[in-house]
LUMRO-106266 format. One record per atom (N, C-alpha, C): atom name; residue number from 1; x, y, z. Coordinates in Angstrom, 2 decimals. Layout:
BEGIN
> a, k, px, py, pz
> CA, NUM, X, Y, Z
...
END
This chain:
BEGIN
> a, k, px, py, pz
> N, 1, 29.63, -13.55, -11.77
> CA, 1, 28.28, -13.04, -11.92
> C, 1, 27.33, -14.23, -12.04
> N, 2, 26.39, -14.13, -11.06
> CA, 2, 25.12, -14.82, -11.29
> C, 2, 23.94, -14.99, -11.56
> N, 3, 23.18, -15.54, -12.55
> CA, 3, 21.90, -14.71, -12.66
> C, 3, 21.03, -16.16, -11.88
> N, 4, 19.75, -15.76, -10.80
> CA, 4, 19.29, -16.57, -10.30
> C, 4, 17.59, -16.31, -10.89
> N, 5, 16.60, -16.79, -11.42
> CA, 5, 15.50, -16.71, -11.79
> C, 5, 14.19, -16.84, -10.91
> N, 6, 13.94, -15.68, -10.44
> CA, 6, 12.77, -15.51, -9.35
> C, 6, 11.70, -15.87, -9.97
> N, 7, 11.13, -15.55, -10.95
> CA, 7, 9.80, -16.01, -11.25
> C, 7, 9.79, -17.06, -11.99
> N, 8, 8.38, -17.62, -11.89
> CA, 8, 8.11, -18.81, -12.91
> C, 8, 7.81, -18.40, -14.46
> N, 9, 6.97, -16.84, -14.65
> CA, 9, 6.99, -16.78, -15.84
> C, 9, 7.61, -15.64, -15.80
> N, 10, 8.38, -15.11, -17.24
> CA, 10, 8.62, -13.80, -17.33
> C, 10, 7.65, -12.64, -17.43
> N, 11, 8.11, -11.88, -16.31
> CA, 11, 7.03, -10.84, -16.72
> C, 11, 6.58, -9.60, -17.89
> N, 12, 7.49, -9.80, -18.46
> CA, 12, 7.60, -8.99, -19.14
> C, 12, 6.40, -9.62, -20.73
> N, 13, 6.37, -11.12, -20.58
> CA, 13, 5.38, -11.70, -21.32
> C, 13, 4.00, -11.43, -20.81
> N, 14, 3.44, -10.50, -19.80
> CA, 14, 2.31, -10.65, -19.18
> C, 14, 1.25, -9.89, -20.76
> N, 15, 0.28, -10.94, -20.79
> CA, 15, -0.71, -10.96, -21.77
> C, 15, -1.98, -10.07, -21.89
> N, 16, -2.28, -9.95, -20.34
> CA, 16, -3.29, -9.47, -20.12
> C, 16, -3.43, -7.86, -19.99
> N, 17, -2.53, -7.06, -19.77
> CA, 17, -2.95, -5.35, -20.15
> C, 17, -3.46, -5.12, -21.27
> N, 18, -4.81, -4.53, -20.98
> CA, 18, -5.44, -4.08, -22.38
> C, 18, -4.16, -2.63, -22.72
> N, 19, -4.03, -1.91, -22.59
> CA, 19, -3.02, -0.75, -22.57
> C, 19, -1.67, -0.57, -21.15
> N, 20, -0.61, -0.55, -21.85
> CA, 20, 0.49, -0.31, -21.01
> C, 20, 0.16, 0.71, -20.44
> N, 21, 0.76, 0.62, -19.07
> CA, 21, 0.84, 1.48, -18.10
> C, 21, 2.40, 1.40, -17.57
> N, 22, 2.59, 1.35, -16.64
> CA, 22, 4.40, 0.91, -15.79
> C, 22, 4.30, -0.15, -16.47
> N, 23, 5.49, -0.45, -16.65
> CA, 23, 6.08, -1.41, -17.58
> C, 23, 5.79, -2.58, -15.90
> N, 24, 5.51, -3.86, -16.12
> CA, 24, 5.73, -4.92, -15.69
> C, 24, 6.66, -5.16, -14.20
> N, 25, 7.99, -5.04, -15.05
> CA, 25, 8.64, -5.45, -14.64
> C, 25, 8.70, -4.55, -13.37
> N, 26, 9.05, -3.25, -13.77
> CA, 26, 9.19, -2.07, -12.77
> C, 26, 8.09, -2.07, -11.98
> N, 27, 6.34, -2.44, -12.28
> CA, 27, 5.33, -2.39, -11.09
> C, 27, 5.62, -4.00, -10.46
> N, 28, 6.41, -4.75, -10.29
> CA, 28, 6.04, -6.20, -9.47
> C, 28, 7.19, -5.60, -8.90
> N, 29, 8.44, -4.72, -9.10
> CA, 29, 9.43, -4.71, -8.29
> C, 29, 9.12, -3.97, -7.25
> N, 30, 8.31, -2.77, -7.56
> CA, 30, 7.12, -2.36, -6.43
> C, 30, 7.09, -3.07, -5.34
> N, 31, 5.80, -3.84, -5.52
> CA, 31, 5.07, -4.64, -5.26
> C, 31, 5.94, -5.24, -3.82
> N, 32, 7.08, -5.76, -4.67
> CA, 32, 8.18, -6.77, -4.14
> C, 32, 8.18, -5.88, -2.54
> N, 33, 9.07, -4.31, -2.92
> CA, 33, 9.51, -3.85, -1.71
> C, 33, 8.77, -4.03, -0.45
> N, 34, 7.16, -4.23, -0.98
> CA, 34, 5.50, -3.94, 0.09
> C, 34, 5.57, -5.07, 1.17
> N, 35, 6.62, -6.26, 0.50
> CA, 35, 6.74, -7.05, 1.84
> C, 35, 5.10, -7.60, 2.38
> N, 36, 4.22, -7.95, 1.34
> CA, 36, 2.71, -7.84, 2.00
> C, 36, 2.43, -9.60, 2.68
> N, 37, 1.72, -9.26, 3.90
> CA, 37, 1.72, -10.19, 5.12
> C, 37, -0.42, -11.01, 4.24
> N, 38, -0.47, -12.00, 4.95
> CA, 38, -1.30, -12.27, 4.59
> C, 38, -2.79, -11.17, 5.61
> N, 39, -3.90, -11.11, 4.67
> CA, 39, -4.70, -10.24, 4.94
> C, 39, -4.48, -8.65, 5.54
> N, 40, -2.83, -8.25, 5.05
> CA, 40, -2.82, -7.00, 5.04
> C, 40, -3.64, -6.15, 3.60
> N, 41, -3.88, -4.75, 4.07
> CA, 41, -4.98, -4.08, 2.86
> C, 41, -3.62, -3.27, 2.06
> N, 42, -3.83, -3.44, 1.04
> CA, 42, -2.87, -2.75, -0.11
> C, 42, -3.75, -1.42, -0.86
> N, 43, -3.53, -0.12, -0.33
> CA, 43, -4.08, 1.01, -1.33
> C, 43, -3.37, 1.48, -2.20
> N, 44, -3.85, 2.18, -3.67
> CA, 44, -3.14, 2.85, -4.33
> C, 44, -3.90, 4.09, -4.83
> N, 45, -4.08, 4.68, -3.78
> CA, 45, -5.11, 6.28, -4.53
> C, 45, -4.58, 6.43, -5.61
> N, 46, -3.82, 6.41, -6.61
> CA, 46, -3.75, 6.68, -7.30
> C, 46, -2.94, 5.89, -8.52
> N, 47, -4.31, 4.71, -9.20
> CA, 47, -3.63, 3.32, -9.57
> C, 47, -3.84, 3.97, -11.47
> N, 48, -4.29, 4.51, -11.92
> CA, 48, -3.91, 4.66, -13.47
> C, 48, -4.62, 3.22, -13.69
> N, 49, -4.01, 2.73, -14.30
> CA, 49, -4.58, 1.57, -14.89
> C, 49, -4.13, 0.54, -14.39
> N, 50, -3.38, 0.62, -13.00
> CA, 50, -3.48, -0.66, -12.39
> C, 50, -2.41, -1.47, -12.05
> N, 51, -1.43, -1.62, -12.83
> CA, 51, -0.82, -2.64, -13.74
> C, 51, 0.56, -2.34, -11.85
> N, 52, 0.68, -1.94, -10.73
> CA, 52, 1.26, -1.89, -10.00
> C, 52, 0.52, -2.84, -9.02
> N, 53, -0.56, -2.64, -9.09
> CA, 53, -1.71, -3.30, -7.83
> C, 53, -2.07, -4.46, -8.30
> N, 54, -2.08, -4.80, -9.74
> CA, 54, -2.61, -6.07, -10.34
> C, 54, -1.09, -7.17, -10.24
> N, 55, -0.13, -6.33, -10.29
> CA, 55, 1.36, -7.40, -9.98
> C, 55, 1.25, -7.68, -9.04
> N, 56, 1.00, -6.80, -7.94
> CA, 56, 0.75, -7.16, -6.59
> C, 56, -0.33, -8.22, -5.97
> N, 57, -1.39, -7.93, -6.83
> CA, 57, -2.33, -9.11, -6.64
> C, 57, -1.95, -10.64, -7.11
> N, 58, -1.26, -10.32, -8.06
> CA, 58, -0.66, -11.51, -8.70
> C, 58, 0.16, -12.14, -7.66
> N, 59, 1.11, -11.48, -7.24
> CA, 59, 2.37, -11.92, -6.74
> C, 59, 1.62, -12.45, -5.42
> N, 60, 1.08, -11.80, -5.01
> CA, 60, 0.55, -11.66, -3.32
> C, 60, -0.95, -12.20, -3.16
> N, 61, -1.96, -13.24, -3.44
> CA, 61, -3.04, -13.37, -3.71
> C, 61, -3.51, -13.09, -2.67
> N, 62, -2.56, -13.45, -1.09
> CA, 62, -3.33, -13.20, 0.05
> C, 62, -3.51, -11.82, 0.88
> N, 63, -3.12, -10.85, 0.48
> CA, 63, -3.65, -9.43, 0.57
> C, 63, -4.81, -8.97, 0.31
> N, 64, -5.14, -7.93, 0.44
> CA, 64, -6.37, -7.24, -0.01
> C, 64, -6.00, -6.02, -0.59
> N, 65, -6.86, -5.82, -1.53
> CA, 65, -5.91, -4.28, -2.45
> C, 65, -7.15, -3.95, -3.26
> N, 66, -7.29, -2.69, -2.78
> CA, 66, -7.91, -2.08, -3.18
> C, 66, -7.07, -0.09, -4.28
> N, 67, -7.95, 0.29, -5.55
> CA, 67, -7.48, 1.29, -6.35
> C, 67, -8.49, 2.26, -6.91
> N, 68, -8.05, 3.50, -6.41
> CA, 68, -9.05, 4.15, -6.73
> C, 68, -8.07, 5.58, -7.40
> N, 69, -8.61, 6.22, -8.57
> CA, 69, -7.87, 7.16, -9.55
> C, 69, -8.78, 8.36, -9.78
> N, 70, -8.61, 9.70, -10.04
> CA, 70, -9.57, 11.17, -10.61
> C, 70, -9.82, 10.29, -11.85
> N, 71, -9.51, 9.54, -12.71
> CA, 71, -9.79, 9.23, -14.12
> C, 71, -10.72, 8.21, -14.28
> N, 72, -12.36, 8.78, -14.28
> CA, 72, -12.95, 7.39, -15.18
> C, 72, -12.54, 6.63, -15.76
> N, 73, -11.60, 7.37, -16.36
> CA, 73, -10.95, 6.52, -18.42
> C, 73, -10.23, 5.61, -17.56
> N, 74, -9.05, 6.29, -16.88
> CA, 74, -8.15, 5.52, -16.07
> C, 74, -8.46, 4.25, -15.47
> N, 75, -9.98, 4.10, -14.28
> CA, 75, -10.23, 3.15, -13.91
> C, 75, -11.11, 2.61, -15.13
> N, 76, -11.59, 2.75, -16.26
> CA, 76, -11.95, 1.70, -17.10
> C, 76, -11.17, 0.64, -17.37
> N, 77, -9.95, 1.11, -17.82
> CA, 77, -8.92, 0.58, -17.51
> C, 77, -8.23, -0.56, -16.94
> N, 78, -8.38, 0.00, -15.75
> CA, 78, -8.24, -0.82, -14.80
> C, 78, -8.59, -2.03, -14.79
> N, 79, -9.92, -1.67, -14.93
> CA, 79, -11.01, -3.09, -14.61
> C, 79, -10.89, -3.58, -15.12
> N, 80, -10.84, -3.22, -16.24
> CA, 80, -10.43, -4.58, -17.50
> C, 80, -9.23, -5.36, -17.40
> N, 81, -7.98, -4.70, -17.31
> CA, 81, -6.98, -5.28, -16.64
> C, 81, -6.97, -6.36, -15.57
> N, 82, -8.45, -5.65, -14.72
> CA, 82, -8.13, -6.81, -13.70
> C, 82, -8.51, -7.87, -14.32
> N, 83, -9.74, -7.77, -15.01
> CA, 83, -10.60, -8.71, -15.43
> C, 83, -9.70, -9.62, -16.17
> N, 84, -8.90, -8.99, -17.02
> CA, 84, -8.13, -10.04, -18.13
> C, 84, -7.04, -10.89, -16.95
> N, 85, -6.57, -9.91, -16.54
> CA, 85, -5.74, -10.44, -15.43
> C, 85, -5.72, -11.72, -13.89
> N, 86, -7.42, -12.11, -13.98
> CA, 86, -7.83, -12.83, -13.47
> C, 86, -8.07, -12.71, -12.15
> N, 87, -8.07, -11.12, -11.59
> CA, 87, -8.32, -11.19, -9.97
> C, 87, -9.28, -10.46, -9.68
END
């Protein structure tokens, strides 16, 4: 058995969610499957607070991604997330 270490930081340390949503780990593994090409557009009609599209932004800076949710509260959320999150 081998364990090989993909990221530089753990994600599971990520600082910046004002409120949990998908745990971390489980939204970048997402992310991962999306395979995203540079200046492809990333949607998530339905992002909650984010924390799937913001790994993705993380992981992927050169995409475009856009999130839109029924929940004001939800995208308050969000934004802040992004905001703390730096994208």
């Amino acid at each position: 058995l081998t364990c090989l270490p993909l990221l530089k930081q753990r994600i599971s340390s990520r600082t910046w969610k004002l409120q949990a949503g998908l745990h971390s780990s489980v939204a970048w593994a997402l992310a991962r499957t999306l395979d995203i090409q540079p200046g492809e557009v990333v949607l998530d009609p339905m992002c909650g607070k984010g924390i799937p599209l913001l790994e993705a932004a993380l992981g992927w800076p050169y995409g475009i991604f856009f999130g839109c949710d029924r929940s004001s509260t939800q995208l308050s959320i969000a934004a802040v997330n992004a905001i703390r999150a730096g994208v």
